[in-house]
C-alpha positions as CSV (number, residue, x, y, z in Angstrom):
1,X,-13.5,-4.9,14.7
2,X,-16.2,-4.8,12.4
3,X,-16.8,-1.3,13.1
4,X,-13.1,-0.4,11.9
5,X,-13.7,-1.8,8.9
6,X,-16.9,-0.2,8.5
7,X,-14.5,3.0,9.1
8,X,-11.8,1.8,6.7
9,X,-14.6,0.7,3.8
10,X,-16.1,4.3,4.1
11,X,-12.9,5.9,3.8
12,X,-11.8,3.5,1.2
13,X,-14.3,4.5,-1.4
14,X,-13.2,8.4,-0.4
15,X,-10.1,7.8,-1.0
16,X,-10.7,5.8,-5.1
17,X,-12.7,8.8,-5.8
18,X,-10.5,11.2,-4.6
19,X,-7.5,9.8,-6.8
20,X,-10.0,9.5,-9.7
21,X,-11.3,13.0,-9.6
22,X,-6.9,14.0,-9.7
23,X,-6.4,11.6,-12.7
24,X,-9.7,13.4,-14.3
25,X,-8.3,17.0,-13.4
26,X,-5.3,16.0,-14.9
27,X,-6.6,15.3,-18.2
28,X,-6.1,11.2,-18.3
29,X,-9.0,9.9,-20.2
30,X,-11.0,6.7,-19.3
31,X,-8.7,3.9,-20.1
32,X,-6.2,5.0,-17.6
33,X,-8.3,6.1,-14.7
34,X,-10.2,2.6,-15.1
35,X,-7.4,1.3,-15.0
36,X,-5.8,2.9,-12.4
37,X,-9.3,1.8,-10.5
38,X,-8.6,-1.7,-11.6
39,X,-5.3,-2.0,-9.7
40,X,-6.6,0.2,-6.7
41,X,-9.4,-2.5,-6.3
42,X,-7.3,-5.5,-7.3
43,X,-4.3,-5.1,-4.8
44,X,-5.6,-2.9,-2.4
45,X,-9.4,-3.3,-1.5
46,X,-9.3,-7.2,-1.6
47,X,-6.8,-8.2,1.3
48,X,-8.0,-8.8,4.7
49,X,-6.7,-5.4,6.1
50,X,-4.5,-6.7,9.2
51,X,-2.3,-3.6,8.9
52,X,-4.4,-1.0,8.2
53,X,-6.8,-2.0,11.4
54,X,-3.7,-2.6,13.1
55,X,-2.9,1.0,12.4
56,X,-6.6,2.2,13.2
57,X,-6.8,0.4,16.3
58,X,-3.5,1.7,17.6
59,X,-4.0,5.2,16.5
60,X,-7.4,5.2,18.5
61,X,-5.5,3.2,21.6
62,X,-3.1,6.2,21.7
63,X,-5.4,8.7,21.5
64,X,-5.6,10.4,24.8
65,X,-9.4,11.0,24.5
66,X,-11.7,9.7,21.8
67,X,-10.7,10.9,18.4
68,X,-13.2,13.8,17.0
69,X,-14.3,13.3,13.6
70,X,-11.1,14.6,11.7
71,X,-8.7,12.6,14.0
72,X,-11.1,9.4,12.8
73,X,-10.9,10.2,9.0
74,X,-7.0,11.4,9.5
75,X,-6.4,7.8,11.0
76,X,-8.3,5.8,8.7
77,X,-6.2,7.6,5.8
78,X,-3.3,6.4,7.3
79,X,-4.8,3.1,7.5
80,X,-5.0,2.6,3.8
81,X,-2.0,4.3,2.8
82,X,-0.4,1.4,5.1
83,X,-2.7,-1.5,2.9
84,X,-1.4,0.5,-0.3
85,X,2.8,0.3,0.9
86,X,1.6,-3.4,1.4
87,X,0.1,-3.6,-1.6
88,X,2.9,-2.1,-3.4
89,X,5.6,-4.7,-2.1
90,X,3.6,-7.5,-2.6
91,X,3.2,-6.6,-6.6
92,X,6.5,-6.5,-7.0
93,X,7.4,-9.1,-4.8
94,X,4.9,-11.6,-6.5
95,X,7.1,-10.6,-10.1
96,X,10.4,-10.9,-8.2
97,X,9.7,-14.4,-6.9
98,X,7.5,-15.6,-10.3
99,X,4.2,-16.2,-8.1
100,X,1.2,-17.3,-9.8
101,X,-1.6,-16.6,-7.4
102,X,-2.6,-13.8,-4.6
103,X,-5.2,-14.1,-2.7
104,X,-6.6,-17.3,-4.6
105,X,-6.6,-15.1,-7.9
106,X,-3.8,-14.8,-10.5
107,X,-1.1,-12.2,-9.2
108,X,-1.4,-8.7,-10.6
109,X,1.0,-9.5,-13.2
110,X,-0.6,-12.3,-14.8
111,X,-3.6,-10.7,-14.9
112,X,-4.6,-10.4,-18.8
113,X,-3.2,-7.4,-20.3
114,X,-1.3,-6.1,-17.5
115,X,2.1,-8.1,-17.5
116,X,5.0,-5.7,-16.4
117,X,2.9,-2.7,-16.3
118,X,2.3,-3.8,-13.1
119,X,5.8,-2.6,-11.9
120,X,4.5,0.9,-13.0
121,X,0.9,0.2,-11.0
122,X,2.8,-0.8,-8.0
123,X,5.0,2.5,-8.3
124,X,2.2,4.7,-8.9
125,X,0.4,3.3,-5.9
126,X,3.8,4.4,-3.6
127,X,3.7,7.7,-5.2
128,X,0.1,7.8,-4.3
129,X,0.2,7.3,-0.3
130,X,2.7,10.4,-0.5
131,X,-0.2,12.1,-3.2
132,X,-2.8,11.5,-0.2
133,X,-0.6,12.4,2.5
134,X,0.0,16.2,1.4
135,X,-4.0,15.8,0.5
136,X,-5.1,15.0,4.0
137,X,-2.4,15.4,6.2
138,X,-0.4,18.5,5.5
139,X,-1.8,20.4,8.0
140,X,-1.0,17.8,10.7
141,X,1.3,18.9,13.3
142,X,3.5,15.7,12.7
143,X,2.8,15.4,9.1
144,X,7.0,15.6,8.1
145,X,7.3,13.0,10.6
146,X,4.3,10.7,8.9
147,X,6.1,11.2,5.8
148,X,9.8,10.5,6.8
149,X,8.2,7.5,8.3
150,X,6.6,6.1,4.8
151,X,10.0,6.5,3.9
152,X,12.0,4.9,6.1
153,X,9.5,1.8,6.0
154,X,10.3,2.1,2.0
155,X,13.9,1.5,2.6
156,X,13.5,-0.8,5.1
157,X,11.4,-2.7,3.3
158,X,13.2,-2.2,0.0
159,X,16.9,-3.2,2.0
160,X,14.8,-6.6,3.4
161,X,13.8,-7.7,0.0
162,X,17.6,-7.4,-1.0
163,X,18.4,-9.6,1.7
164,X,16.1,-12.3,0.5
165,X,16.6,-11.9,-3.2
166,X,20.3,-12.3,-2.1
167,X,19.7,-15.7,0.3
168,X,17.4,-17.0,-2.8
169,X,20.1,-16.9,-5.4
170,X,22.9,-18.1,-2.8
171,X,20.5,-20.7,-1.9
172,X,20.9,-22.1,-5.8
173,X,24.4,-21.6,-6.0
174,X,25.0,-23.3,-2.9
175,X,26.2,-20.6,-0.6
176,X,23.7,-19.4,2.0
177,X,24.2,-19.5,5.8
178,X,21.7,-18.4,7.9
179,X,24.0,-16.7,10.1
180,X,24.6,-13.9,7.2
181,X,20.8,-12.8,7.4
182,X,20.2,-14.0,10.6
């Protein structure tokens, strides 16, 4: 495992610059693209990556013969842009639910001077993984599936959320059965 994460780390550091590099081209001065770095740092290079080796490891598993250099990079892409969906959820869940800590740290939100701009950082790192999927994956032969599949894991995820927002506020009005969700 610790080579995968050597992988991921590697790819990681890639990937910050790449977005950096767009946000300069782009004409954003400092301020944003530090912050942007921030919140890339904060929510996405500090968790203990169990879906995006999950998603390396597979992706290697599956391979029919040891994945060339490209395949590697191509997987380890896909590996963070799985961390960053995570990532995503877990800023807005921790504002839905009113959490105070992530990862032993304050939540993204209650982070000084971020507050509810941490709805935007959460959207801009979804529109991100699809930013970095036309980047490095366009030319893959199943890139229209990769992308239908980030967002079908969106909904999914999105529609589950709904589902416990919905338990949580019949749980304090009294009115929750399992069997509705279950």
């Amino acid at each position: 495992m610790d080579a995968l994460k050597d992988e991921l780390r590697t790819t990681y550091t890639a990937l910050n610059a790449t977005f950096r590099e767009y946000l300069e081209s782009q004409g954003f001065d400092k301020a944003i693209i530090d912050h942007y770095v921030q919140c890339f740092s904060a929510n996405v290079g500090t968790g203990k990556l169990h879906r995006g080796l999950a998603t390396l490891y597979i992706g290697k598993q599956l391979a029919k013969t040891e994945a060339n250099e490209e395949q590697s990079n191509q997987l380890c892409v896909l590996a963070w842009l799985v961390e960053m969906l995570g990532a995503h959820y877990l800023i807005l869940d921790d504002i839905m639910d009113e959490s105070t800590t992530r990862r032993g740290e304050p939540c993204w939100y209650r982070q000084p001077h971020i507050g509810l701009m941490a709805i935007n950082d959460a959207c801009v790192l979804k529109s991100a993984i699809f930013f970095f999927l036309k980047k490095f994956l366009r030319q893959h032969p199943a890139y229209i599936d990769i992308v239908e599949l980030f967002v079908d894991l969106g909904l999914h995820t999105e529609l589950g959320q709904l589902c416990d927002l919905a338990a949580a506020k019949e749980e304090d009005i009294g009115t929750f059965t399992e069997e509705k969700y279950w």
